[in-house]
Structure formats: C-alpha cells, structure tokens
N, C-alpha and C positions, 0 to 999 in steps of 0.2 A: 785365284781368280775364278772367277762363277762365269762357266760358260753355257750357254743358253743358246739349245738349235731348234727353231719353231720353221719350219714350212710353209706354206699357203698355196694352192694351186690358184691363179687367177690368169689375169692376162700376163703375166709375165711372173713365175715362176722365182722367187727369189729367196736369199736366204739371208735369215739377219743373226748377225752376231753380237751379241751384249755384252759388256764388261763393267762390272763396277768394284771398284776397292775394298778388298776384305778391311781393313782399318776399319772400317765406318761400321762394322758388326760383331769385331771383337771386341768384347770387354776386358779392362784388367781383372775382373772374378774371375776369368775363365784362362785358369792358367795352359791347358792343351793348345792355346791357339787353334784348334781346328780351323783349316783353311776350306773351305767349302769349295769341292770342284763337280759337276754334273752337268746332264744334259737331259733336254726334255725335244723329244723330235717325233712330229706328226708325220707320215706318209704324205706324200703332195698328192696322190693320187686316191688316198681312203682317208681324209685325215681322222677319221674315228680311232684308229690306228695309231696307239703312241708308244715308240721305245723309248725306256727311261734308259738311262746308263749314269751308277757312280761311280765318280775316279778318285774321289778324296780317300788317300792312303791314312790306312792304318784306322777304320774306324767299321763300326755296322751299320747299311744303312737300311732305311726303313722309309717308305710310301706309301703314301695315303691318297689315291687318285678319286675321291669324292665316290666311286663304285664300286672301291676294293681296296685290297691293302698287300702290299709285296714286301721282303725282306733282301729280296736278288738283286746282286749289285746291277744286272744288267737283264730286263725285262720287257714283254710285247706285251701293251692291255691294248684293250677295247674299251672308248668310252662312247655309250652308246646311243645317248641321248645329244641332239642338238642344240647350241647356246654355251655360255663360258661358263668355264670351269676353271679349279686351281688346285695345279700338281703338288702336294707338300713333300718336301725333300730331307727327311730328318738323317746326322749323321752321327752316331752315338761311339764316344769316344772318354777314352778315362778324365777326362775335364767335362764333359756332363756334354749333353746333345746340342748341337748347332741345326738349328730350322731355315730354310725358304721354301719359297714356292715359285712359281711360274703359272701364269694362266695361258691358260689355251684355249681358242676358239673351235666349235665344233659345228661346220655348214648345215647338217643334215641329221634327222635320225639316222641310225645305221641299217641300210636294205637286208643286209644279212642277219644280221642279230631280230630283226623283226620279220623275218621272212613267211613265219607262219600268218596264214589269214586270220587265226583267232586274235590277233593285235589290232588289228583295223576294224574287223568285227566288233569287238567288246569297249574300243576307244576310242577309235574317228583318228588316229593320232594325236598330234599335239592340240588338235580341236576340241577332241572330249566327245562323250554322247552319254547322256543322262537316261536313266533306266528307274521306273516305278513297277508297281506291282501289277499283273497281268489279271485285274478286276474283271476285265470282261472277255477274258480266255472263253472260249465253247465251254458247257458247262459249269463254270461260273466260280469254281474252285482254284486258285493259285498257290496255297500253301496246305502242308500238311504231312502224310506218310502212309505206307503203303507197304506190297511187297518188294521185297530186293529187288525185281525188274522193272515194276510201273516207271510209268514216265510222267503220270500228272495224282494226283490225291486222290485215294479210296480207301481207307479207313478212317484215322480220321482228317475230316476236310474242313477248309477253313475259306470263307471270303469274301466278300466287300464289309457284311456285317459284322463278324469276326475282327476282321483289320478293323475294322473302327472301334472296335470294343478295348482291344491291346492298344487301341492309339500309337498307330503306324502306317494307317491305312495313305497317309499325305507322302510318307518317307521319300524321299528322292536320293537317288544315287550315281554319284559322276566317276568315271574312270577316264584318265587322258594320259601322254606320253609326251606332256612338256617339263623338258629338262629329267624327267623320270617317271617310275608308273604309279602316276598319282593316284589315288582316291579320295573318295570323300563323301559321306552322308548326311544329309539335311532332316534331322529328328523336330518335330515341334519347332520349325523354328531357328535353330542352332546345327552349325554345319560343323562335323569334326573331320577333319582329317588325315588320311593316312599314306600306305602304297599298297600296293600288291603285287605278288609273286607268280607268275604266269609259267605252268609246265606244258609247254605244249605237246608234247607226245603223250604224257600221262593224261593229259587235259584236267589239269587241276589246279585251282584256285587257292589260294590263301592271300587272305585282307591283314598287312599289318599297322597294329596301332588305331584299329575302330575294328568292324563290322559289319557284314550286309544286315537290310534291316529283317530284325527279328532273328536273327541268327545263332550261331552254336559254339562262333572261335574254333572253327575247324577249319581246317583245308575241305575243298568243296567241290566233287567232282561235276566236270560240267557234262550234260547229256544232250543239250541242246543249245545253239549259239549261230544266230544267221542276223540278218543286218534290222530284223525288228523282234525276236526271242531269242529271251535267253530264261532255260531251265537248270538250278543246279542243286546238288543231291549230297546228303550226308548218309554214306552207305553203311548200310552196319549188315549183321549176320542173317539174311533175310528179310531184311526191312531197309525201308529208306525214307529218311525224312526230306521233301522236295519244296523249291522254294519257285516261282515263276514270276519272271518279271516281262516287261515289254519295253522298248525305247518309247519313253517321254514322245507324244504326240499321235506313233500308233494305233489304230482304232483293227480290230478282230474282223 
C-alpha cells in the first residue's frame, strides 16, 4: 500500500492520507510483485522542504524531485521554486523498476535559497526583467575588451553601429524565476530558450541551453549588477572581454 504524507499550512493545518490498491499497478510481466511503499512529506511551516522516505523492502530506490536526483532511502531536498511539481519514486528491484509519483504544491519561492540580492536584481522574480544592450552608456561603447581590470571597453570597442552591423543591436534578454531560472533571447525575431546558473559569492553566471547576445558559452563573471546595469566580463590572463547591458526601458 502507497502511502502518501503531503502537509499544507493553511487555516487549519491537516494531514491527508492516500491509499490505493497495489493490484491496479502490477502486472503479470512483473514477476517481483514489488509492492510500492513511500512517502513524500512537505514541512507545514517551509513547504519548500520535502522529506522523501522509502519503505518498500528489499529493493533501491531512486528520485527524481524535477531539481535533483537522490538514491537515499530517506532524504531532505529543497524545491525551490513556487508552483507544482511531481516527486517520481522509482523502486528497482530483480523483476525491473516500479515508478510513481506524487505532486506537490509549492506556496512560495524559497526566501532562503534566493536570499542573495543578485536574484531580485537580474529577475524581478517570478516577474522577469528584460535587458538590451547599454547603447547609450556615457561614452557610447558597450561591448568589447580591454585590460584584466577595466570595467567598460578600451581596446577594442564596439557600439550602436557595430551592433547593427553583427545584427544584434535589437537582441533582447529575459531572465525570471517562474517555476525555475528561466532565460531566454529574442534574436531577429525568434526567442530561444534556456536557464541559468547563478554563483552568488563567486558572482558568476552561466546561460544553459542559449546565450547572452553576442556571447562566448562561458561562464561570465559579473562586475556590475544594480536594478538598471548589468556589466559581465569574460576574464582571461590580462584581458577581459566585457559585455553591458541595461533593463529594457532605462534611458543613461
């Protein structure tokens, strides 16, 4: 019997318990009979906070919580994005693996896991905030490279005319934290997109699955990042090649 412990903190704090008949998910192929037993339990008080626990004897189990992936019969994650989600519960046993899942709802981002400013800063949260290129920074320059310490373009410099010439001078770029950290760039036209990977004590950046526009597929240290600039930098041994953007709407 599959047992199922979800929480909810609301007006009245309750706990529900599920039961449904193993018959209806074995088949005769599956001579092990694995009988499926677990639990999937959110904290009433953090539900980002979920202990998995397997009891189904004699078998290995293995989760898949959509942000990670565990082999421990009994386990605390973090899911850390707001909105539902579905725990899969695999139990691998000499008659071949028996799957379910459980969905769980999640109130809130998570305060802690987001706790640095550069997430609000570069997102907006689950809102989003779109970022073009810093056209009319002082000076007039927003891409290019320099020495290891510069912070804006002085070797060579690139910008409004440049960007129009590479045809990216339009690019637009979204970053948000619905259901996860989204991204996404609008080239010509056509929006692809991705996530990204936020170090906040290293302050580094990496886009997976696209690109900022014009970029290198590097991880990208950020040098500057306030609620209308963001400057980030590919550092190499004395040199840096530097990219500047500004929040969509922005005027210098």
């Amino acid at each position: 019997m599959k047992r199922l412990h979800i929480y909810f903190l609301g007006l009245i704090t309750a706990l529900f318990y599920a039961c449904s008949p193993y018959e209806d998910r074995i088949t005769p192929a599956d001579p092990a009979g694995i009988k499926l037993d677990f639990s999937v339990t959110q904290n009433p008080d953090y539900d980002n906070q979920v202990t998995l626990e397997s009891k189904t004897k004699d078998v290995i189990p293995f989760w898949d919580y959509g942000f990670g992936t565990t082999k421990e019969a009994k386990a605390v994650v973090i899911l850390p994005f707001a909105g539902d989600f579905f725990v899969k519960y695999s139990a691998y046993g000499t008659g071949g693996p028996k799957t379910d899942s459980v969905k769980v709802t999640v109130s809130a981002n998570d305060p802690k896991f987001f706790a640095s400013k550069l997430y609000n800063l570069l997102t907006n949260g689950a809102d989003g905030k779109t970022w073009v290129w810093a056209i009319d920074v002082p000076g007039g320059y927003c891409f290019g490279n320099g020495p290891g310490d510069t912070e804006r373009p002085a070797w060579w410099t690139v910008g409004k005319a440049g960007l129009q010439t590479q045809g990216v001078l339009d690019d637009e770029m979204t970053f948000d934290l619905n259901k996860n950290a989204n991204f996404s760039i609008t080239h010509k036209g056509v929006t692809t997109k991705g996530s990204f990977t936020l170090d906040t004590l290293a302050q580094k950046i990496k886009i997976n699955g696209a690109d900022i526009s014009w970029g290198n597929n590097v991880a990208y240290n950020i040098i500057k990042l306030n609620a209308n600039e963001m400057t980030l930098v590919q550092q190499g041994d004395g040199w840096r090649n530097i990219w500047m953007f500004k929040r969509k709407g922005f005027v210098f």
